[in-house]
C-alpha positions as CSV (number, residue, x, y, z in Angstrom):
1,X,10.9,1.8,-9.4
2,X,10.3,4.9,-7.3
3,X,7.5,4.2,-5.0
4,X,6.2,1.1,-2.7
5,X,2.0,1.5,-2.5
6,X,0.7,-0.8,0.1
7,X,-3.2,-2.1,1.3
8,X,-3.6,-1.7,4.5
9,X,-6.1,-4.5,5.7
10,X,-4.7,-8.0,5.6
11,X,-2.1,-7.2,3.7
12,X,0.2,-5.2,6.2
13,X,-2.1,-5.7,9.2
14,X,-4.9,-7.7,10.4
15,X,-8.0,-7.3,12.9
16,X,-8.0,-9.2,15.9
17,X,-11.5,-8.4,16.6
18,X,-11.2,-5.4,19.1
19,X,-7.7,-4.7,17.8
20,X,-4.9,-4.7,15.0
21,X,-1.7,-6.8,14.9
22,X,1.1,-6.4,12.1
23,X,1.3,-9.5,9.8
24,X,3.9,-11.4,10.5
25,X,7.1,-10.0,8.4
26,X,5.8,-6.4,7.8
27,X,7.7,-4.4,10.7
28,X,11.0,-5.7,8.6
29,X,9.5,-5.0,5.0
30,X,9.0,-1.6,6.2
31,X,12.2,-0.8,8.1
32,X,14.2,-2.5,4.8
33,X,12.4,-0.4,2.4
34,X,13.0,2.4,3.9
35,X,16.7,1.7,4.0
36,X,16.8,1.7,-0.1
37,X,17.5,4.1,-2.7
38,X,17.0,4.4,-6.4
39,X,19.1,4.2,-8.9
40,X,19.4,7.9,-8.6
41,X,20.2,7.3,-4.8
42,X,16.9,8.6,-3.8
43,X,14.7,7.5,-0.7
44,X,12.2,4.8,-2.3
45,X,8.9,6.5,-1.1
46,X,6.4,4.1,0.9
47,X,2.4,4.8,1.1
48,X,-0.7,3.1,2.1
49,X,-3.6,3.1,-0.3
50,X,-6.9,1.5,1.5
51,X,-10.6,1.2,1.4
52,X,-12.1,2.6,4.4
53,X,-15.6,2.6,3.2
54,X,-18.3,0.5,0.6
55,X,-19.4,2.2,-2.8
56,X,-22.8,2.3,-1.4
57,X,-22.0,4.5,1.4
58,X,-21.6,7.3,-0.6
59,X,-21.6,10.5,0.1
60,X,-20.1,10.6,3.5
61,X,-20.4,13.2,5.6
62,X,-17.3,15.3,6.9
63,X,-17.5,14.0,10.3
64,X,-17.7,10.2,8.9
65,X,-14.4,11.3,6.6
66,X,-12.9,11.8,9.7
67,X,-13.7,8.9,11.4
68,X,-12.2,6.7,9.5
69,X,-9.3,8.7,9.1
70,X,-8.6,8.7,12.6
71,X,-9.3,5.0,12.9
72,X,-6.9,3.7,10.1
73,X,-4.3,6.7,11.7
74,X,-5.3,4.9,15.1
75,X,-4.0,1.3,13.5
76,X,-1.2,2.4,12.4
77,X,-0.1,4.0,15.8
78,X,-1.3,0.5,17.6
79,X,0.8,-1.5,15.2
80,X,3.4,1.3,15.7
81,X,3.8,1.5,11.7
82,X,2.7,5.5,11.6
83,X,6.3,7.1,11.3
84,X,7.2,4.9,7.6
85,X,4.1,6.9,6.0
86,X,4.4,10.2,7.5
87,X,3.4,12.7,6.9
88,X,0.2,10.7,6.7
89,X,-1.4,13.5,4.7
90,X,1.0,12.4,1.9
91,X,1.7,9.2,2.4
92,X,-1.8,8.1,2.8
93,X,-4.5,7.8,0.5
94,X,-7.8,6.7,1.9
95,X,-11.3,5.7,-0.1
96,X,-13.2,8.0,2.2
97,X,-10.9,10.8,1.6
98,X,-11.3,10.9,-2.2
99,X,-14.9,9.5,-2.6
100,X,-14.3,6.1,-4.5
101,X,-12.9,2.9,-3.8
102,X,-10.2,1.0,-5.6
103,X,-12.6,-1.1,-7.2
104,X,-14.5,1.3,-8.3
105,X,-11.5,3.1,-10.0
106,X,-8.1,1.8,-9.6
107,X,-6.2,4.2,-12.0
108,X,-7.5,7.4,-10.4
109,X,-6.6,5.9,-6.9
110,X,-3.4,5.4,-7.7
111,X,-2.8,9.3,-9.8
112,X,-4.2,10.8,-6.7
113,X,-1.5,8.9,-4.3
114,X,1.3,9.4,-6.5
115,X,0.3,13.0,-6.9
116,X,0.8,13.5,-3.3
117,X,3.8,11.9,-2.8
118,X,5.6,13.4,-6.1
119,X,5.1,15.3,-9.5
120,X,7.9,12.6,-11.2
121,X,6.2,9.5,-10.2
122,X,4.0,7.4,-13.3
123,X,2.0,4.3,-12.7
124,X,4.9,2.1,-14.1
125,X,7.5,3.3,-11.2
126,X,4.9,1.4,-8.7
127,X,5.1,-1.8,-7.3
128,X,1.7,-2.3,-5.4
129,X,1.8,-4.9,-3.0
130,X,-2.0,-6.3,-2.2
131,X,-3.8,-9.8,-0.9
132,X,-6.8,-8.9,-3.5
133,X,-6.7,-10.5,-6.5
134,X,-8.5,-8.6,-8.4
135,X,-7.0,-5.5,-7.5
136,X,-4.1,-7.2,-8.7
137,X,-5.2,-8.1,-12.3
138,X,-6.1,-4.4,-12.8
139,X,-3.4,-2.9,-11.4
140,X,-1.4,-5.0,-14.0
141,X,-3.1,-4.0,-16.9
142,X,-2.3,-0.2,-16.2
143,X,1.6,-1.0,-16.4
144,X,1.9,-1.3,-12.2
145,X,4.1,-3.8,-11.3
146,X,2.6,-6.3,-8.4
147,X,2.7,-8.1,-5.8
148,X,0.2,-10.7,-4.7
149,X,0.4,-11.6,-1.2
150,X,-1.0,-14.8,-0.6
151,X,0.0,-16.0,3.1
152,X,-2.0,-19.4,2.8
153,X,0.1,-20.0,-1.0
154,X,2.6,-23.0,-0.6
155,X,5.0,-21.8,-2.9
156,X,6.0,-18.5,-4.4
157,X,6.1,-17.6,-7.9
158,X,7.7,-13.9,-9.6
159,X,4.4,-11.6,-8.5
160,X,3.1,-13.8,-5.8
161,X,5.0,-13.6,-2.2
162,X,3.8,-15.8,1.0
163,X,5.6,-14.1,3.6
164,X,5.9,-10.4,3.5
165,X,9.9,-10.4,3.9
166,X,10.4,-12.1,0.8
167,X,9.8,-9.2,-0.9
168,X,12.6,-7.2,0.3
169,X,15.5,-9.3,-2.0
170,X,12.9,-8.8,-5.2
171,X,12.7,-4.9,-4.7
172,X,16.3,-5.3,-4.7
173,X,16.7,-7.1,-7.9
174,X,14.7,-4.4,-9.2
175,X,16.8,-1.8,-8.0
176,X,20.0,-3.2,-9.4
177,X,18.3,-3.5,-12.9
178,X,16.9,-0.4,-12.9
């Protein structure tokens, strides 16, 4: 395991109507993650992967492209989460950026992040941490492992976490079989 890919939008933070609040838990998942190493002592590499616009609003224009860039960049400054996934060129990979959503094509999402972040990185060095379901499910079938987070879930199973900090001890039992 090389590389922690995160959702964005109710999975790391959460609209409050005119603004953005972390989810409880994910100022510490970040800060610990960043604090681990591989097995070959390297960094374990964080990034965000998020929808920032609907199939049907394709194409967008340049300055739309922008937009949203600056708003997601703008969330991440107000939950003060910015400097884990910088530089944000790298570290983030945004729908509007590459033209597709990850329900429209989950694989290629996830090439085009690791791309940026690395040339040594395949699809089964990921853990991708999401509160979709369905992303889920897919993501499993292409050798990803997952993480489901599922805040309103009484109890936690092995791919299923209800409090963000919880995953923190898993990466590390991970780590130390790796």
């Amino acid at each position: 395991m090389k590389v922690v890919l995160f959702d964005l939008g109710d999975t790391l933070v959460e609209s409050l109507g005119t603004g953005y609040k972390l989810i409880e838990g994910a100022m510490d998942l970040v800060k610990g993650i960043e604090s681990m190493n591989d097995v070959d002592n390297r960094k374990i590499v964080m990034g965000i992967v998020s929808d920032t616009h609907k199939p049907e609003e394709i194409p967008l224009s340049e300055d739309d492209k922008l937009i949203r860039k600056n708003r997601t960049l703008h969330i991440l400054e107000s939950v003060n989460i910015k400097e884990y996934f910088e530089p944000t060129d790298v570290h983030l990979t945004l729908s509007s950026d590459i033209g597709f959503t990850k329900t429209q094509n989950l694989e290629e999402f996830f090439i085009i992040s690791l791309g940026k972040l690395s040339n040594n990185i395949n699809l089964n060095d990921i853990i991708f941490v999401t509160e979709l379901e369905s992303h889920i499910i897919k993501a499993k079938t292409l050798g990803v492992q997952t993480y489901h987070y599922t805040p309103q879930s009484i109890s936690e199973n092995d791919n299923t976490i209800n409090k963000l900090i919880n995953l923190i001890p898993k990466i590390q039992v991970i780590l130390n079989n790796s």
